[in-house]
C-alpha positions as CSV (number, residue, x, y, z in Angstrom):
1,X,-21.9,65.7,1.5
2,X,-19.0,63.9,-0.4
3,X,-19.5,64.1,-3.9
4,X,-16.6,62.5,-5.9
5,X,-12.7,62.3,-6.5
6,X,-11.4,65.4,-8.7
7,X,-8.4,66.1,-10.8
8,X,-6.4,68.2,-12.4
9,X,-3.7,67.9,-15.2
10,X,-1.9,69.5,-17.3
11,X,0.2,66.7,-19.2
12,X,1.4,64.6,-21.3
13,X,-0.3,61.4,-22.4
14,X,2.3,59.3,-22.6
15,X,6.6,59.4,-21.5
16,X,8.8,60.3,-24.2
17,X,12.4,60.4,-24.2
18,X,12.9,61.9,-27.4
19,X,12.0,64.9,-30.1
20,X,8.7,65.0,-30.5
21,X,7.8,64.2,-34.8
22,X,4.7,63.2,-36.7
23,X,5.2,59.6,-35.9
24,X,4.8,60.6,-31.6
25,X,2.2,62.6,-32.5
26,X,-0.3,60.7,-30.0
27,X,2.2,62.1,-27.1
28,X,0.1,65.0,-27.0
29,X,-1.1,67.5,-24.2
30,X,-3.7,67.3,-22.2
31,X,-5.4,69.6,-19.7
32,X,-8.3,68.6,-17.7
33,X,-10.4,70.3,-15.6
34,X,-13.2,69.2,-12.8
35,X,-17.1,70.3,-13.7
36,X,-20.1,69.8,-11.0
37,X,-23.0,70.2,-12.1
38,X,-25.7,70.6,-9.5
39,X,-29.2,71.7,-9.2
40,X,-31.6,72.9,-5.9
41,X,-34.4,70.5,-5.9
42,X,-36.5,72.7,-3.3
43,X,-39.7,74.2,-4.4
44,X,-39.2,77.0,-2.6
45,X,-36.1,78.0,-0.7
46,X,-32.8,79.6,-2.2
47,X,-29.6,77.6,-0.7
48,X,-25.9,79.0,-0.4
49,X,-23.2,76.2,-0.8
50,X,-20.0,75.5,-1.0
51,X,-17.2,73.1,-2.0
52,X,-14.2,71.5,-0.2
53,X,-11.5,70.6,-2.1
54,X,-9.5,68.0,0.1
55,X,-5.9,67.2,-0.8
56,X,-2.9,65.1,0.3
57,X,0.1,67.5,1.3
58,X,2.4,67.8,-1.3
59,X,4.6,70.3,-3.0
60,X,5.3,72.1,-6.5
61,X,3.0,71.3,-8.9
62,X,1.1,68.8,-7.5
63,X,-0.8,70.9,-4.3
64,X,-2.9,74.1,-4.6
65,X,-1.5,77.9,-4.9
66,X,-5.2,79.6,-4.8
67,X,-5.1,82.5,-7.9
68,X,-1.6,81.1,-9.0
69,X,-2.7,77.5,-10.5
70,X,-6.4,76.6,-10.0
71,X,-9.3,78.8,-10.1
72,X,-13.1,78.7,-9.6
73,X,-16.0,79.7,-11.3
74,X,-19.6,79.6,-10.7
75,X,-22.3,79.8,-13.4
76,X,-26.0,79.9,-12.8
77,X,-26.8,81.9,-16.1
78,X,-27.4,84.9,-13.8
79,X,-24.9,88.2,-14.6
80,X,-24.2,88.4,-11.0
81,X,-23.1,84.9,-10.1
82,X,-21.2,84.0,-13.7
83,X,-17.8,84.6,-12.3
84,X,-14.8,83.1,-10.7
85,X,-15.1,82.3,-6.9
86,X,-12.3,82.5,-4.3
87,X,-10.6,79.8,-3.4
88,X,-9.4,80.0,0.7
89,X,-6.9,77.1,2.1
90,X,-8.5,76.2,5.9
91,X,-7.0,74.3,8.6
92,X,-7.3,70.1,8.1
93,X,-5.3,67.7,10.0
94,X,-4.1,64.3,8.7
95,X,-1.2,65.1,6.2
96,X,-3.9,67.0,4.0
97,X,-4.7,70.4,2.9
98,X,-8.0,71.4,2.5
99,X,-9.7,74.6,0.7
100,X,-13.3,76.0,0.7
101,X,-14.5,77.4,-2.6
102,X,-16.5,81.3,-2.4
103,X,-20.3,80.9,-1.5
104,X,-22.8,80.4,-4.9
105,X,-26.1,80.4,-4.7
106,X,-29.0,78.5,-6.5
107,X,-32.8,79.5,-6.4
108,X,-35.4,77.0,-6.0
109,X,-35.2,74.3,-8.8
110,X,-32.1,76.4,-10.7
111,X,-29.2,74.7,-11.8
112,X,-25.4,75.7,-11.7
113,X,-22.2,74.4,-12.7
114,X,-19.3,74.8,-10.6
115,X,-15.8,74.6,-12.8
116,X,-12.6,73.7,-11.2
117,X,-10.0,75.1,-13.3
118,X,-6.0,74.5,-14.2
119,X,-4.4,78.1,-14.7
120,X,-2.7,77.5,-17.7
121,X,0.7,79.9,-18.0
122,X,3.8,79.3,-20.5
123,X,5.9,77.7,-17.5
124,X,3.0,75.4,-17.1
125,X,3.2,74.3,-20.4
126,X,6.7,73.8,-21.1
127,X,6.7,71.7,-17.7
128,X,4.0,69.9,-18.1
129,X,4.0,68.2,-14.7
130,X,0.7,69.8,-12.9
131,X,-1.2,66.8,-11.7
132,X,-3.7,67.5,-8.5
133,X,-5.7,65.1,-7.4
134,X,-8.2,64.6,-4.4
135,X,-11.8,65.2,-3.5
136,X,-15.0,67.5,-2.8
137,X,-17.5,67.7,-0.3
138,X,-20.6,70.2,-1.0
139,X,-21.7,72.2,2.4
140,X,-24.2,75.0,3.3
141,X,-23.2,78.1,3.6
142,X,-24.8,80.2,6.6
143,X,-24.0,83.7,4.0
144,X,-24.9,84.4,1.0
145,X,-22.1,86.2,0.0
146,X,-23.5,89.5,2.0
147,X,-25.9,88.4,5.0
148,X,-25.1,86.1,7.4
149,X,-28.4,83.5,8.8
150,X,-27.8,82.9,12.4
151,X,-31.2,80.4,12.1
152,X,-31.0,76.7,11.7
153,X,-30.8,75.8,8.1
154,X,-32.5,72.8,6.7
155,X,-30.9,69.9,5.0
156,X,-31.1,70.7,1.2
157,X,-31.7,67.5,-1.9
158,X,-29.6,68.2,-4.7
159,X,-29.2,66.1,-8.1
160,X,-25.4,66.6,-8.9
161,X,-23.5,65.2,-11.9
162,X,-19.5,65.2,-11.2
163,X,-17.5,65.3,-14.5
164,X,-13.1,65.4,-15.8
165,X,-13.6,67.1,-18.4
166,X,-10.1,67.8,-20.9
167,X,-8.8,69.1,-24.2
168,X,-6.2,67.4,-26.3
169,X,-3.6,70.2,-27.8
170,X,-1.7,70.1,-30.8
171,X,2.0,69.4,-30.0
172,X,2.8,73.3,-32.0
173,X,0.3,75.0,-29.6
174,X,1.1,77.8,-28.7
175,X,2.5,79.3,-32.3
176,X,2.6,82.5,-34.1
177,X,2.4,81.1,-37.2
178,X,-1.2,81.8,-38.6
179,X,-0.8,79.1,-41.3
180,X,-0.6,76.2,-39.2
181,X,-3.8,74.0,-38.7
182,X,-3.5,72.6,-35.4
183,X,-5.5,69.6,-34.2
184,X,-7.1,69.5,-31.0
185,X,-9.7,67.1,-29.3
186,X,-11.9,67.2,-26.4
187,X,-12.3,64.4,-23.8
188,X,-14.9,64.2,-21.1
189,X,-16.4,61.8,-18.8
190,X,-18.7,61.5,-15.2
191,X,-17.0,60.4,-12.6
192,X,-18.7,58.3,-10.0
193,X,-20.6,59.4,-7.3
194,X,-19.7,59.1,-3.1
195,X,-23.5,57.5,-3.1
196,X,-23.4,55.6,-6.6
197,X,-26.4,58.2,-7.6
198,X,-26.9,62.1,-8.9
199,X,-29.4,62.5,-6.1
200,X,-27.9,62.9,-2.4
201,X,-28.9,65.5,0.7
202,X,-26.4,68.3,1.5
203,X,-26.9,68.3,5.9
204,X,-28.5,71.1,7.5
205,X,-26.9,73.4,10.4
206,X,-28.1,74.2,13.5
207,X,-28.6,77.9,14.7
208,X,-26.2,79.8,16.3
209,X,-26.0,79.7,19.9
210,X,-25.1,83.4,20.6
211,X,-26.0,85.6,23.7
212,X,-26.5,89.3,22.4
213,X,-26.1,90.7,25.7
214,X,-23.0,89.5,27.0
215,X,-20.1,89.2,23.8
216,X,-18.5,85.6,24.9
217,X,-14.6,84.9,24.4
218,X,-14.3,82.6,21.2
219,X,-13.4,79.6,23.2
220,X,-16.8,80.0,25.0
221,X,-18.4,80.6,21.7
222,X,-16.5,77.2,19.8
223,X,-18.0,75.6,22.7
224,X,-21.2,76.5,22.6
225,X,-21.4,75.7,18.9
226,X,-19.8,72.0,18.7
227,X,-20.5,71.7,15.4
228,X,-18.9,74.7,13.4
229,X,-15.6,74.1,12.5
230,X,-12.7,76.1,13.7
231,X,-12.6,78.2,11.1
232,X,-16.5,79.0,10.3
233,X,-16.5,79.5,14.2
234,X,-13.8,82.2,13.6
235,X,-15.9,83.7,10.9
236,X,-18.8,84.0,12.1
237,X,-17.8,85.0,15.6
238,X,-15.8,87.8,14.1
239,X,-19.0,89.2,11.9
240,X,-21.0,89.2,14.6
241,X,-18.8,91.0,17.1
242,X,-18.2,93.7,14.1
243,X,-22.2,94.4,13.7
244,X,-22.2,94.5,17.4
245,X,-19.5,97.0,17.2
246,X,-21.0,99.2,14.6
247,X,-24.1,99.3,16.4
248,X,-22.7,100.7,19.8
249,X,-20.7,103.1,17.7
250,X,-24.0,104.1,16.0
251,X,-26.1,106.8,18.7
252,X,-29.6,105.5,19.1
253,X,-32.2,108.1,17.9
């Protein structure tokens, strides 16, 4: 399920060519971050999902180092699933790169927000020239982070609200000097929707076609199961052959 563009900056607001004084004060910085907000309309069923964060190929600043200059972090207002998420590059084809965001979870009617986040370091700003830009699909995820549903999954409403949201710093940030009174601003508006609305269905997935009995070679598998991609094929065919392994290593009683 598409959801909108994203992107992320850390700039400046305008070119300037020369020192920066009181009078090209509104050159300022400005770091922006992406924000979805979305909630689990079923009654009654939990649902695992996660993002993809497509992007054209590109290099320095401007493509996606996971842990080095964007992170992601999931809050439900649960202890458990209030922290950063990994962030995994996967194969895509068409001059882009695409990455799939950890698994977070939402239980039946909860709402989460899922922050897309600049890694802010010195180099970063003294460059100022981070600027990534692209966009994000939400997906179900067959684990929740620990067990892994070999059943068909069905299709899941969600109300989502996609949002840039940015704060203005103070040309002397960062300073050591306590007496300074620097002036910052905060900026933040909803982006437009894939669908035009905040209500949309995230597609269901079909069960895993898997014989128990006889372990098939991952291109039989990937065939069998048409619609997993390469990598989720990988994945999953990988966890089941290691519970397979552990239980022929384990002596029945």
């Amino acid at each position: 399920m598409l959801t909108s563009n994203f992107e992320l900056l850390v700039a400046r607001i305008a070119d300037t060519t020369t020192p920066l004084t009181p009078a090209t004060a509104p050159f300022r910085k400005i770091v922006t971050g992406h924000f979805l907000t979305v909630t689990n309309l079923d009654p009654t069923r939990r649902i695992n999902l996660q993002a993809l964060l497509t992007i054209t190929s590109s290099t320095g600043n401007s493509t996606i180092v996971p842990g080095t200059n964007v992170r992601v972090v999931f809050d439900n207002g649960s202890i458990e699933n209030n922290n950063p998420k990994s962030l995994i590059s996967i194969p895509s084809i068409g001059g882009s790169s695409t990455f799939r965001t950890g698994v977070f979870s939402l239980g039946p009617k909860q709402t989460g927000l899922l922050a897309i986040l600049p890694i802010i370091s010195a180099s970063v700003l003294t460059s100022l020239d981070l600027a990534i830009r692209g966009y994000i699909e939400l997906r179900q995820s067959r684990s929740n982070g620990v067990f892994l549903n070999l059943g068909a999954i069905p299709a899941a409403d969600v109300l989502f609200t996609p949002e840039t949201r940015g704060t203005f710093l103070d040309e002397a940030f960062p300073t050591n000097v306590t007496t300074d009174e620097l002036d910052f601003d905060q900026a933040t508006y909803a982006l437009p929707t894939a669908n035009g609305k905040s209500r949309d269905t995230v597609a269901g997935l079909p069960a895993i076609d898997f014989d128990f009995v006889r372990i098939p070679t991952r291109e039989v598998f990937l065939k069998k199961n048409p619609a997993l991609s390469e990598d989720e094929a990988g994945i999953i065919y990988e966890n089941i052959n290691d519970v397979l392994s552990l239980q022929k290593a384990v002596p029945a009683k």
